[in-house]
ZAKE-740518 format. One line per 8 residues: for each residue x, y, z of N, C-alpha, C. Coordinates in steps of 0.2 Angstrom, whole numbers, plus 2048, in hexadecimal, padded with zeros to 3 digits. Atoms other than C-alpha are relative to their C-alpha. Layout:
BEGIN
X Y Z X Y Z X Y Z ~ ...
***
This chain:
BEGIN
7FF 7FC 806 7FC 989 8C3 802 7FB 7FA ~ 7FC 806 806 806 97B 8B8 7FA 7FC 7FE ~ 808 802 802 7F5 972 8B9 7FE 805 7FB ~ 802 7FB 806 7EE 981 8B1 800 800 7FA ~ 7FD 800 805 7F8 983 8A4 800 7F8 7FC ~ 802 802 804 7F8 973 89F 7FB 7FC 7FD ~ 80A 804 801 7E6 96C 8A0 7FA 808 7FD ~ 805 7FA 800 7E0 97E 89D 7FD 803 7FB
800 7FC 808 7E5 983 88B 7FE 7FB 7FB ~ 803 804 804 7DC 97B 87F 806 7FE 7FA ~ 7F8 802 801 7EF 979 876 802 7FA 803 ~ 7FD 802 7FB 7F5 971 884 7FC 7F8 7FF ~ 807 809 801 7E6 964 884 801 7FC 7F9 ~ 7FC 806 805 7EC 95E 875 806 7FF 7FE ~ 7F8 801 800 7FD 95D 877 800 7FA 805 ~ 802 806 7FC 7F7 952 885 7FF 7F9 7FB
802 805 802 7ED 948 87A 803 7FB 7FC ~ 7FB 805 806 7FA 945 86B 803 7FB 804 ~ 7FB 809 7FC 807 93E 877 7FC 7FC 802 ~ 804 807 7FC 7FA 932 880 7FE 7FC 7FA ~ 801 805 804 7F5 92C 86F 805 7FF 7FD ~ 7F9 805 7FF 807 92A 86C 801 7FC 801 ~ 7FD 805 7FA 80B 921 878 7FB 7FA 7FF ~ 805 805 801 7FC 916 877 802 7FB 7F8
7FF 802 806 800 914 863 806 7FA 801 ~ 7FB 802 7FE 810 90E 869 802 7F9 802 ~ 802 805 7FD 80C 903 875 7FD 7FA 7FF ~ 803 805 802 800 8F9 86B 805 7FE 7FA ~ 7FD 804 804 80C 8F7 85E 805 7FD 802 ~ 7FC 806 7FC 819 8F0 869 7FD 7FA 802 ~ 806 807 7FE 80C 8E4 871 7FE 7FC 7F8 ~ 801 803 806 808 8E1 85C 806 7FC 800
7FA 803 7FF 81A 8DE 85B 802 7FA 800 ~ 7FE 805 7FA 81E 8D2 868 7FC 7F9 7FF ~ 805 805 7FF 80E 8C9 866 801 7F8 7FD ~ 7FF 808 805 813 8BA 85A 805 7FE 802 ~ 7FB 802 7FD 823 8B9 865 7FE 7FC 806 ~ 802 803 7F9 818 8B7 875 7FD 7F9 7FF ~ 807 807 801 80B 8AC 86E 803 7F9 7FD ~ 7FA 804 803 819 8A1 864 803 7FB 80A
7FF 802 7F7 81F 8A0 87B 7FE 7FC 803 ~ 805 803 7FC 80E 89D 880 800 7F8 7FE ~ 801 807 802 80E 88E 874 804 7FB 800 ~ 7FB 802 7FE 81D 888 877 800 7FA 805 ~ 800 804 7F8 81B 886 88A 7F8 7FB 7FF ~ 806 804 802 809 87F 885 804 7FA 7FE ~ 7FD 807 804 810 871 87A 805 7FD 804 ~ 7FC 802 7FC 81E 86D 886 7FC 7FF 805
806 804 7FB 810 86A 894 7FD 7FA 7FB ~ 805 804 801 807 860 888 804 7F8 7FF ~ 7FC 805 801 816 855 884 803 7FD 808 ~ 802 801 7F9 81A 854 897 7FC 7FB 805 ~ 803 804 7FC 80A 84F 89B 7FE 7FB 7FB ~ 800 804 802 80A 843 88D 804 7FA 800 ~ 7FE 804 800 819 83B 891 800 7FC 807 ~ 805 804 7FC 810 836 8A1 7FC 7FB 7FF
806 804 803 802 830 899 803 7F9 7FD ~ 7FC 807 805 80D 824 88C 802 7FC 806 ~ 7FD 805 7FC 817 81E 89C 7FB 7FB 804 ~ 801 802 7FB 80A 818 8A5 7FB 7FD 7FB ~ 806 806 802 7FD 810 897 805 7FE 7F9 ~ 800 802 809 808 80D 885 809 7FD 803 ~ 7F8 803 800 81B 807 88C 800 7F9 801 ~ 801 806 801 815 7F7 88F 802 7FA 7FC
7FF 805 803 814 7F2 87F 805 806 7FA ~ 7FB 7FD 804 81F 802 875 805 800 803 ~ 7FB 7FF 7FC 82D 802 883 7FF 807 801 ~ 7FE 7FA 7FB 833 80F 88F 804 807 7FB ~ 7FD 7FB 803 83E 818 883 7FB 801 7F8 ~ 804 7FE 805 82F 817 875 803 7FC 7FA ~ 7FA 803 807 83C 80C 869 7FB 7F8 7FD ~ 802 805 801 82F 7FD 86A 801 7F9 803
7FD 809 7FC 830 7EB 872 800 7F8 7FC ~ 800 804 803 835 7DC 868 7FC 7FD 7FE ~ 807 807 800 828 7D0 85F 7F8 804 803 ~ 804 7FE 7FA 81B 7DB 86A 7FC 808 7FC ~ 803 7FB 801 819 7EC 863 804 805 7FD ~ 7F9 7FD 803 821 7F9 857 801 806 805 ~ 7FD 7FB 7FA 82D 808 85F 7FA 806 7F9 ~ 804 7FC 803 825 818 85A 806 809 801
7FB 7FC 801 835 822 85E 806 7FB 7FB ~ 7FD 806 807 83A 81A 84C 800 808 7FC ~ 7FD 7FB 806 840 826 83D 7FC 7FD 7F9 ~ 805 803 801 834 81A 835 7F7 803 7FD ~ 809 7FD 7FF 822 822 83B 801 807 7FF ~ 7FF 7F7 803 82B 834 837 800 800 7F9 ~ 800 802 808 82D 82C 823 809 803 800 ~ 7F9 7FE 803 841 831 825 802 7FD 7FD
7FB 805 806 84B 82B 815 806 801 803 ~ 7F6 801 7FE 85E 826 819 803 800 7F9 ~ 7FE 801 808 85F 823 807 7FE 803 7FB ~ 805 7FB 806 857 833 7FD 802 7FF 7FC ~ 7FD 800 806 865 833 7F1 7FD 7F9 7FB ~ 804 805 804 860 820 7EC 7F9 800 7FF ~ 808 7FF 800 84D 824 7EF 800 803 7F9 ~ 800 7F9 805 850 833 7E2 801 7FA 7F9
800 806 806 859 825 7D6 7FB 7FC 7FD ~ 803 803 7FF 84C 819 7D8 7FB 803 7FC ~ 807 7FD 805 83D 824 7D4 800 801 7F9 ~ 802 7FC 807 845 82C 7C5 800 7F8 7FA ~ 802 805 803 849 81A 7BE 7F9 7FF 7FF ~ 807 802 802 838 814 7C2 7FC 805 7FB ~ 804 7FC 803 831 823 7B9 802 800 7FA ~ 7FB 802 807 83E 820 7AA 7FA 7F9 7FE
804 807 802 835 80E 7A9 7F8 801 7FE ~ 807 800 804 824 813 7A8 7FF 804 7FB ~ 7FF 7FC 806 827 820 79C 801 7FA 7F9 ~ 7FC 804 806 831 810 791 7FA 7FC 7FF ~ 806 805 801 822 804 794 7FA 803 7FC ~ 805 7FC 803 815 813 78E 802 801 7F7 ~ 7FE 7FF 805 820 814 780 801 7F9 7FB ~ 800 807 804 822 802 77C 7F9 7FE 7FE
809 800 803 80E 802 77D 7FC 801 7F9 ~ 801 7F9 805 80E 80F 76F 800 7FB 7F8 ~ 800 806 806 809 808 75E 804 801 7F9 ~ 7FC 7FD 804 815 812 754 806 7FD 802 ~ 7F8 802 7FB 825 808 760 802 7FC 7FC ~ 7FE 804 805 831 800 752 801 7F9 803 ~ 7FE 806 7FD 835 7EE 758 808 802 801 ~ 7FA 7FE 7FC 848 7F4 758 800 805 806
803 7FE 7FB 842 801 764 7FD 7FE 806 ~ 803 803 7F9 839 7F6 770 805 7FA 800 ~ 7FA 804 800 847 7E9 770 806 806 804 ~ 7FC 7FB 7FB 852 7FB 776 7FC 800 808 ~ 804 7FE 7F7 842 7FD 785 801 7F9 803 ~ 800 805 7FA 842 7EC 78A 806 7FE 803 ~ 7F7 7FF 7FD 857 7EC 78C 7FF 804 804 ~ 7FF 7F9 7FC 855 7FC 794 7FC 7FE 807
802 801 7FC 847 7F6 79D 803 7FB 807 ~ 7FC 806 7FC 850 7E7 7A5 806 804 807 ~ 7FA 7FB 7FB 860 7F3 7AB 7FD 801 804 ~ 805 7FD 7FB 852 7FC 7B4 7FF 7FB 807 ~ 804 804 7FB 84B 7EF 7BE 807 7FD 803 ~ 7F8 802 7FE 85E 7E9 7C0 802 804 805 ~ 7FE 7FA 7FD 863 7F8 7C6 7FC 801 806 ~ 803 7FF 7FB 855 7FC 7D2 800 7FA 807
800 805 7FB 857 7EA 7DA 806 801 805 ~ 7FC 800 7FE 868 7EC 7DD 802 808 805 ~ 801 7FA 7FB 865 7FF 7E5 7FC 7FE 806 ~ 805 803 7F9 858 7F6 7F1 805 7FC 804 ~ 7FD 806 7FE 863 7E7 7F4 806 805 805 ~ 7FA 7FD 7FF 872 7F3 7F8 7FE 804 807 ~ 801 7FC 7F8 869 800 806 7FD 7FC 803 ~ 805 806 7F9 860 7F1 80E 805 7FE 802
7FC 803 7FC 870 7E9 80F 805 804 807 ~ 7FE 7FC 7FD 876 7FA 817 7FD 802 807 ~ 802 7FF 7FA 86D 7FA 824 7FA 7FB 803 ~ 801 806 7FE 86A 7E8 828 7FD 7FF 807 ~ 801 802 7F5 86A 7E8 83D 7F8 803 7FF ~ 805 7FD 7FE 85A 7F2 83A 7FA 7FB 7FB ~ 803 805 801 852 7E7 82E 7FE 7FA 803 ~ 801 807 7FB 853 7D8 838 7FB 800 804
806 7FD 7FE 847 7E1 841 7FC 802 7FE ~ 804 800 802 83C 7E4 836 7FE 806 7F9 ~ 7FF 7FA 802 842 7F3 82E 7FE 800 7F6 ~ 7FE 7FE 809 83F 7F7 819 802 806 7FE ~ 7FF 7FB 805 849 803 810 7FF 800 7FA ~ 802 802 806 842 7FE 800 7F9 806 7FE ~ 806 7FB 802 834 809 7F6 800 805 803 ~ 803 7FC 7FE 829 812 802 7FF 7FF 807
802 801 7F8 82B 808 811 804 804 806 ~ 7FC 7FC 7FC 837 812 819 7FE 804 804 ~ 805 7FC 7FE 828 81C 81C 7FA 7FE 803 ~ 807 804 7FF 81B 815 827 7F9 802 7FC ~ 808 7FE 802 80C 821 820 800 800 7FA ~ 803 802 806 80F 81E 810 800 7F9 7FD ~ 800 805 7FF 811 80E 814 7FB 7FC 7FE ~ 806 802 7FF 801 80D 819 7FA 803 7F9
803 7FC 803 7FB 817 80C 7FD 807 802 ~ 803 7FE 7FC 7F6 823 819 802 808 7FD ~ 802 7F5 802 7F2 839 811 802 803 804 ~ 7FE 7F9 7FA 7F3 841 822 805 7FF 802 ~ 7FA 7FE 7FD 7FE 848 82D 803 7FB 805 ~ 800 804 7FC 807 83F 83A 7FF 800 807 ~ 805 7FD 7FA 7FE 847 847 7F8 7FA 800 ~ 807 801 7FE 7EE 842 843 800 7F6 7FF
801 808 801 7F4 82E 83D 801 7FD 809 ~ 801 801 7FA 7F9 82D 84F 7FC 803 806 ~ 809 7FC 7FB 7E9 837 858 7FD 7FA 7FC ~ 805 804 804 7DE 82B 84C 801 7FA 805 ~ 7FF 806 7FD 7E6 81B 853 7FF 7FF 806 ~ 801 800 7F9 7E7 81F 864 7F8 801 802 ~ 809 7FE 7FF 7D3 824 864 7FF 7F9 7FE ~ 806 806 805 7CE 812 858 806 7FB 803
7FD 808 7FE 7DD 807 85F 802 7FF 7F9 ~ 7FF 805 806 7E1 7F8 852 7FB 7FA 802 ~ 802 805 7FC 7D6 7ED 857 800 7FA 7FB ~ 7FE 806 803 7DB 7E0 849 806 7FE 800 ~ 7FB 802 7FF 7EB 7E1 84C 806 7F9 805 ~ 7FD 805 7FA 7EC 7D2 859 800 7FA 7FA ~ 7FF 807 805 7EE 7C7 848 806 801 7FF ~ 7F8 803 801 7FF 7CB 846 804 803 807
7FE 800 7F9 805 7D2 858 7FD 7FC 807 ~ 802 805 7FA 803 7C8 867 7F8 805 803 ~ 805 7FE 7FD 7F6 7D6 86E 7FE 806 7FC ~ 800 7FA 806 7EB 7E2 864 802 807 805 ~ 801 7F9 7FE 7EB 7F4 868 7FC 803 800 ~ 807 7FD 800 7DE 7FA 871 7FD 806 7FE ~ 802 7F7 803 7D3 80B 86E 801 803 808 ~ 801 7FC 7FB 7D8 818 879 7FC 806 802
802 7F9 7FF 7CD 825 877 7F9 7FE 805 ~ 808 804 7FE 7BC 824 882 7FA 801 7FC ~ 805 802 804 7B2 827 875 801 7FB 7FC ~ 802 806 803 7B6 817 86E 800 7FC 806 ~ 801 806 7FB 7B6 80E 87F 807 801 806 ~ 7FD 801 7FD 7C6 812 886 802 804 804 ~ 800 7FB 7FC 7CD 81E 895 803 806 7FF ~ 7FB 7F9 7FE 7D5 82C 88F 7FC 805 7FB
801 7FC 803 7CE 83B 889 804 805 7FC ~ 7FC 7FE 80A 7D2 845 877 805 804 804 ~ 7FB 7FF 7FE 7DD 850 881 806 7FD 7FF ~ 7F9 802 7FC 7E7 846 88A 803 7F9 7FB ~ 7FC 804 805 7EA 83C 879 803 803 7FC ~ 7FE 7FB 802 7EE 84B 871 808 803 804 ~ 7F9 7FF 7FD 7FC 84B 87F 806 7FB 7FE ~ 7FC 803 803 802 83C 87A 804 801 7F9
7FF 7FD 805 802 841 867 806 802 801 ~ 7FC 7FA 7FD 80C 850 86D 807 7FC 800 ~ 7FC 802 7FD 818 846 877 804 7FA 7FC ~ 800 807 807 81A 837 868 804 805 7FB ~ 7FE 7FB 804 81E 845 85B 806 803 803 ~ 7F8 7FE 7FD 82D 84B 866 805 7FF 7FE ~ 7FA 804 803 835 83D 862 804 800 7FB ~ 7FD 7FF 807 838 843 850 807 804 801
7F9 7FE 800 849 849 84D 801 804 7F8 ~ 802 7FD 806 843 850 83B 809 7FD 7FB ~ 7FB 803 805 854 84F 82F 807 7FD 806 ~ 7FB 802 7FD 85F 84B 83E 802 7FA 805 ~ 800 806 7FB 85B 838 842 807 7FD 7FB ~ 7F8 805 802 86B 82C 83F 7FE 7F8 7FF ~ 800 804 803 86E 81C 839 7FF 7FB 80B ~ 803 802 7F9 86F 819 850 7FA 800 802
808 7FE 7FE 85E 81E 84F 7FC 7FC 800 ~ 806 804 805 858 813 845 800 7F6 802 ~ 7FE 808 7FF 863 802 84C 7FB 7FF 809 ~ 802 802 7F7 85C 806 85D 7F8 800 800 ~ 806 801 7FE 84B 803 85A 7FD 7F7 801 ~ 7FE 80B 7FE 846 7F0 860 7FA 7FF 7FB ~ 807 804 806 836 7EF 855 7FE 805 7F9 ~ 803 800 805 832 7F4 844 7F7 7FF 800
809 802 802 81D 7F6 83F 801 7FE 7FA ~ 803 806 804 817 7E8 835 7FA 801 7FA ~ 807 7FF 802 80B 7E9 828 7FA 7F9 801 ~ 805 807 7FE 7FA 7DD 82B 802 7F8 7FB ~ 7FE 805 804 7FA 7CC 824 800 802 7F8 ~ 800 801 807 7FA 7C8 811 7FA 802 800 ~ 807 7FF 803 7EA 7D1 80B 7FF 7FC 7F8 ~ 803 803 806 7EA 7C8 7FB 7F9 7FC 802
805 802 800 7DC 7BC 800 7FA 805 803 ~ 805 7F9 7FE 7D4 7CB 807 7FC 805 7FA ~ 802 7FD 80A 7D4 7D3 7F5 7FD 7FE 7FF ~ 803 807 807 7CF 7C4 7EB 7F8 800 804 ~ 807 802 7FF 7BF 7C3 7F7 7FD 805 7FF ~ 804 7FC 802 7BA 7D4 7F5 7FF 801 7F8 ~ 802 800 808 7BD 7D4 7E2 7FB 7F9 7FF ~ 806 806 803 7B3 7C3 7E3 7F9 803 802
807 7FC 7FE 7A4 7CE 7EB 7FD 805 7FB ~ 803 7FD 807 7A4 7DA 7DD 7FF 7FE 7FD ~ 802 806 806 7A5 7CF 7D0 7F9 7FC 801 ~ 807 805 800 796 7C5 7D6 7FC 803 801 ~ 807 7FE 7FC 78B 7D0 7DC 7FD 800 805 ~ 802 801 7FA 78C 7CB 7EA 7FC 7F7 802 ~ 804 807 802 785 7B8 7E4 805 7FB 803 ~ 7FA 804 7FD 790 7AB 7F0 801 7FA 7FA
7FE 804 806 78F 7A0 7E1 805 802 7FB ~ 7FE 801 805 798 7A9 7D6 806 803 805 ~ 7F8 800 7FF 7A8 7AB 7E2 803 7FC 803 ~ 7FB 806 7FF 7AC 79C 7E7 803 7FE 7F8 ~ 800 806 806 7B7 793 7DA 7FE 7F8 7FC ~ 802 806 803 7B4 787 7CE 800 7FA 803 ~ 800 806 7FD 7BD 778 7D6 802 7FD 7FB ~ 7FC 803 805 7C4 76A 7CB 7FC 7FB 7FC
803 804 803 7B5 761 7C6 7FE 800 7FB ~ 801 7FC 809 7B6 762 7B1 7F7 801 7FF ~ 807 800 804 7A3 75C 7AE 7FC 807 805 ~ 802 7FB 7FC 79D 767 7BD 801 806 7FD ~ 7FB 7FB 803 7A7 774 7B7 7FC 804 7FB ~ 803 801 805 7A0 772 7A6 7F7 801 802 ~ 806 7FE 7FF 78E 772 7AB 7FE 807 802 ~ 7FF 7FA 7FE 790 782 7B5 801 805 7FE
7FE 7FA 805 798 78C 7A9 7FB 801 7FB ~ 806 801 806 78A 788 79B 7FC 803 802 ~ 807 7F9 7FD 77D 793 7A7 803 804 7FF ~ 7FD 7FC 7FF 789 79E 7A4 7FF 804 7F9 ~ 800 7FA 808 78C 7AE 795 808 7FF 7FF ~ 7F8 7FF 7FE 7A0 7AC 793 800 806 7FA ~ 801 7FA 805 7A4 7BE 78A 809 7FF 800 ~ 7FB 802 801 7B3 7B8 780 806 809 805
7FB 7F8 7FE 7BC 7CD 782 803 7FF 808 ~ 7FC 800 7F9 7BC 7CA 795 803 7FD 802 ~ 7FC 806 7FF 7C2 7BB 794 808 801 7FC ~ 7FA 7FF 801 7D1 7C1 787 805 807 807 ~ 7FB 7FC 7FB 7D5 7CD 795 802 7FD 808 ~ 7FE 802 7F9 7D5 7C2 7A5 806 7FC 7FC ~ 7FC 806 7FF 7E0 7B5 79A 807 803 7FD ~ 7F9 7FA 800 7ED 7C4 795 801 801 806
7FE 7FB 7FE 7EE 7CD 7A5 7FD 805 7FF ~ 802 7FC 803 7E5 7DB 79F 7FB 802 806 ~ 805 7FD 7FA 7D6 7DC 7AF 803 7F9 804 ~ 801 803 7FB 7D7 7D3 7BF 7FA 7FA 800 ~ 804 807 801 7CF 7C1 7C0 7FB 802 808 ~ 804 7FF 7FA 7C1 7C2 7CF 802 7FD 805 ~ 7FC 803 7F8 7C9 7B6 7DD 808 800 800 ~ 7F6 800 7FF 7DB 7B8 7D9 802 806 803
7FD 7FA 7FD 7DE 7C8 7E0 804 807 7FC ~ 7FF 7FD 806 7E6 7CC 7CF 801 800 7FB ~ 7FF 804 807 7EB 7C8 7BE 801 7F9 800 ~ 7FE 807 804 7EB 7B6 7B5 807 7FE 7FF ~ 7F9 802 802 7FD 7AE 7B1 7FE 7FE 7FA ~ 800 803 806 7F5 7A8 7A1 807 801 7F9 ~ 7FD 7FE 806 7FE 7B2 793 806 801 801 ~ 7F7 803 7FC 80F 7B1 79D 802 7FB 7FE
7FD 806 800 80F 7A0 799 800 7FE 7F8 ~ 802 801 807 806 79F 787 800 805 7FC ~ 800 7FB 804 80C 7AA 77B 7F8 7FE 7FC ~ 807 7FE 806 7FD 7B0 76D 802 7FD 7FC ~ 800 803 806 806 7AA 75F 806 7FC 7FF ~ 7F9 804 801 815 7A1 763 802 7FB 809 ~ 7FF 802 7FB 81A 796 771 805 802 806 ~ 7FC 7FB 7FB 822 79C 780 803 7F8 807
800 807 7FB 821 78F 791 7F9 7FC 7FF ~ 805 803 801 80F 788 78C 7FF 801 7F8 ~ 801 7FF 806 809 785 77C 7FC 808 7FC ~ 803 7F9 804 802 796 771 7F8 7FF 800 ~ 806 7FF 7FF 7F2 79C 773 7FC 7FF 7F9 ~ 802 802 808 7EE 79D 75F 7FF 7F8 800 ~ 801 806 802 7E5 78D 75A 7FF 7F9 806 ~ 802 806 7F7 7E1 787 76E 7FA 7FD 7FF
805 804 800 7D0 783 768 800 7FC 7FC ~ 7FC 804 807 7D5 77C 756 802 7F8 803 ~ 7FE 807 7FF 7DF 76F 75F 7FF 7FE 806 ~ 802 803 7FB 7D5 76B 76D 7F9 7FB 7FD ~ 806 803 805 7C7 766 761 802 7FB 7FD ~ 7FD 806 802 7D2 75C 756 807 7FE 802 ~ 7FA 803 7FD 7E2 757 75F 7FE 7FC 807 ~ 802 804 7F9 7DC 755 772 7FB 7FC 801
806 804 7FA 7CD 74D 772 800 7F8 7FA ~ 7FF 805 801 7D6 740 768 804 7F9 803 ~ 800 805 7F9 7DD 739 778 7FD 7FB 803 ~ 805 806 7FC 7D7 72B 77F 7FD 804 806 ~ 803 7FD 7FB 7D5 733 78F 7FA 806 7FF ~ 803 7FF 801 7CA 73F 788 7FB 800 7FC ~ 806 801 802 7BE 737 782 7F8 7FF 802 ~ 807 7FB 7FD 7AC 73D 782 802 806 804
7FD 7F8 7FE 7B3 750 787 7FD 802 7FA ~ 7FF 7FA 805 7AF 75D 77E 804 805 801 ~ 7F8 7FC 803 7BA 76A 777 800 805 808 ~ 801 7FC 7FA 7B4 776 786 802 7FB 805 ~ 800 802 7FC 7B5 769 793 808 7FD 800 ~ 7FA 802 800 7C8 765 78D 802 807 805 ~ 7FE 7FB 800 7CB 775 78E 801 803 807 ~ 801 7FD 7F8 7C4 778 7A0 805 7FC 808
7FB 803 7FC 7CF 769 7A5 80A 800 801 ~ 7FB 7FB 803 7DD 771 79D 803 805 805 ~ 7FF 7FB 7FA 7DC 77E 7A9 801 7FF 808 ~ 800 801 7F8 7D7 778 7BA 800 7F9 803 ~ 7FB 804 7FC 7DF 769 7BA 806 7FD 7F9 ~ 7FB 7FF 804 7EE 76B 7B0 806 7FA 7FF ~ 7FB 807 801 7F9 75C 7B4 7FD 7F8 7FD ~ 804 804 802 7EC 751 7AD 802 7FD 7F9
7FF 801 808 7F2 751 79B 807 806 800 ~ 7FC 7FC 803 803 75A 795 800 7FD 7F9 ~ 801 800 807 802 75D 783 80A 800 800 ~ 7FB 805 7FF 812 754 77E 806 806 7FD ~ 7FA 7FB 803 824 760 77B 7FF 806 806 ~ 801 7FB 7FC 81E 769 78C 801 7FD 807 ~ 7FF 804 7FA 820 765 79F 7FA 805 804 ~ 803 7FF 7FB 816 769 7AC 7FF 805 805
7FD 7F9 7FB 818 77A 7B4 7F9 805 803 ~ 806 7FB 7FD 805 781 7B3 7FD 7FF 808 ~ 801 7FF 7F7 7FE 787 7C5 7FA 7FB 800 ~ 807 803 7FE 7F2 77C 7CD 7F9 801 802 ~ 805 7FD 7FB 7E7 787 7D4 7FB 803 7FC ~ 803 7FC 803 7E0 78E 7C7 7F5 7FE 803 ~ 807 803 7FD 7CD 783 7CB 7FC 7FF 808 ~ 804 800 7F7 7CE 785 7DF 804 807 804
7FE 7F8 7FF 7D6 798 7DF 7FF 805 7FE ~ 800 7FA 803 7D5 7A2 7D2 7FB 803 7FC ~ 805 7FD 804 7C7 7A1 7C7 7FB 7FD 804 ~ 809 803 7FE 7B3 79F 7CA 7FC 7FF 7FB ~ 801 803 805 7A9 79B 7BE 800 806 7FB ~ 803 7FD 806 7A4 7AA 7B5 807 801 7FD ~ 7F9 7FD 803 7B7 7AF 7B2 802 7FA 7FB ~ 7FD 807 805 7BA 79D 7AA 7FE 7FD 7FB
806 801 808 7AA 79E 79F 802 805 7FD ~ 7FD 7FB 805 7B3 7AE 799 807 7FE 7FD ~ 7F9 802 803 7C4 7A7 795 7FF 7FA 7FC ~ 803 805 806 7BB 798 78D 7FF 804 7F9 ~ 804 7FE 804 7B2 7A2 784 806 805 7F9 ~ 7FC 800 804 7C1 7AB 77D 803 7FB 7FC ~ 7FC 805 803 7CC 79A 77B 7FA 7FC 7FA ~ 803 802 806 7BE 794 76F 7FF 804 7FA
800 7FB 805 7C0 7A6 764 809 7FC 7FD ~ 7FA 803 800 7D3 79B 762 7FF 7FB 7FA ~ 803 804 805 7CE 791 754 803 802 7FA ~ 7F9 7FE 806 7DE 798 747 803 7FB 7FC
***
């Protein structure tokens, strides 16, 4: 009878149905609920397996050469439980200092640029300027001395090196800077550590598949301590990362490639032979303008890597540590090649001896300080036929 009544009256049948789709509504919104708590769980226990089986993996192919506790092995290899490879500052307040001066100074320098800037006003920016560079040395000087013990190992608190990835100049994340490596290795790194680092992944040759690198990752990232690494954190790591050797000659070759075209002739340098020198440069176009900017500073010279020291040493119109730039061709045409030793020279071929071998003649009230390298370093021919070609617009 109960049956009856309640399956029987079409009332009834839906008094049924509301509460079951009650209940049902209910229950899916609890399950809604919940869900970003479970799944938050499930990831949880996931990434805890994955660090697990990653610190497996680290033990048995990377402790080698990073040590057991990940901190690194002297001389050998950096730690990677470092506060370093996280980018933690111990010095944000000086950091903060530091930035806003530097940002004070190139504001002063953009100003001092300005062609409206009185002279008693750039006389205020170059004072000012000075304090600056004063000051930021002495805030370098002071947190390195602070944490000396980690220095000595390799450490910089200075700039941005406190940060390996900005270090490195490196955009991503710190996920991906250590998955990438672990897949490519370093394979040039065996110039400055006793052994390079090899590639781990198998698709570049080595035995571990993207996973079980991905565990390492995991397991490496643990290490971080985010704001609550300490000053012990930082002493107990045994090795510091290195940046590769001095890429300066590395630069200088590739800006010698541009520059030439790719023509092996034109990046070797000159070398110190005048007449040679001279003949060489005469195939040549020298375009004085280019030339006023390699002999200021102004662009990059093709084999030096960067700027000339020219106009550092040779004020425009007044004498500084070399004689003045005004009237360099004037009196190389009537004063130098009145020399005995320069006789049969031309004004050019003075000029070129002048430069690339500079101890050969001191013009008299001056001493000997010009760099030697200019003819087996720095210049090649075409940068030498443009600075010629200026110093004979010098005729004042």
């Amino acid at each position: 009878m109960f049956e009856r009544m309640l399956v029987g009256k079409i009332e009834n049948r839906i008094t049924v149905g509301l509460i079951s789709f009650m209940l049902i509504i209910v229950f899916l919104g609890w399950a809604a609920i919940n869900e970003g708590g479970r799944m938050a769980a499930f990831q949880q226990m996931e990434n805890a397996r994955s660090i697990e089986q990653g610190a497996t993996l680290f033990a048995s192919n990377c402790t080698s050469c990073h040590g057991m506790d990940g901190r690194g092995l002297a001389g050998k290899a950096p730690g990677l439980n470092n506060p370093m490879l996280f980018g933690h500052d111990f010095f944000p307040d000086v950091t903060k200092q530091i930035s806003d001066l530097n940002d004070e100074a190139k504001n002063l320098t953009a100003e001092n640029n300005t062609a409206g800037t009185t002279d008693a006003r750039k006389t205020e920016i170059t004072a000012r300027l000075a304090e600056i560079t004063k000051t930021i040395s002495d805030l370098d000087a002071k947190r390195t001395a602070d944490v000396q013990a980690a220095v000595a190992k390799g450490y910089d608190p200075t700039g941005v090196k406190y940060d390996r990835l900005q270090e490195l100049g490196w955009g991503g994340t710190v996920d991906n800077f250590i998955l990438t490596t672990l897949i490519h290795g370093r394979p040039v790194s065996g110039n400055y550590w006793p052994q390079a680092m090899p590639a781990w992944s198998q698709t570049a040759g080595g035995p571990l598949r993207t996973d079980q690198l991905q565990n390492i990752v995991n397991y490496i990232k643990n290490f971080d301590k985010g704001d609550n690494w300490t000053l012990d954190d930082l002493y107990a790591v045994n090795q510091f990362p290195i940046l590769p050797k001095d890429p300066a000659p590395y630069i200088a070759q590739i800006n010698g490639l541009i520059a030439s075209g790719g023509d092996p002739n034109k990046i070797k340098p000159v070398g110190k032979d005048v007449k040679a020198i001279a003949v060489e440069i005469a195939k040549l176009t020298g375009d004085p303008a280019k030339g006023e900017q390699l002999y200021h500073g102004k662009t990059n010279a093709a084999l030096a890597g960067g700027v000339l020291p020219c106009g550092s040493c040779h004020g425009q119109s007044s004498t500084v540590v070399g004689p003045m730039t005004d009237g360099t061709y004037t009196r190389a045409t009537n004063e130098r090649l009145k020399v005995p030793q320069f006789t049969g020279f031309t004004p050019e071929e003075y000029l070129i001896d002048s430069i690339v071998n500079p101890s050969d003649y001191i013009v008299p009230g001056f001493t000997d300080l010009m760099p030697k390298n200019f003819g087996t370093e720095l210049l090649n021919a075409q940068d030498l036929a443009d600075i010629i070609a200026y110093l004979k617009t010098m005729n004042q």
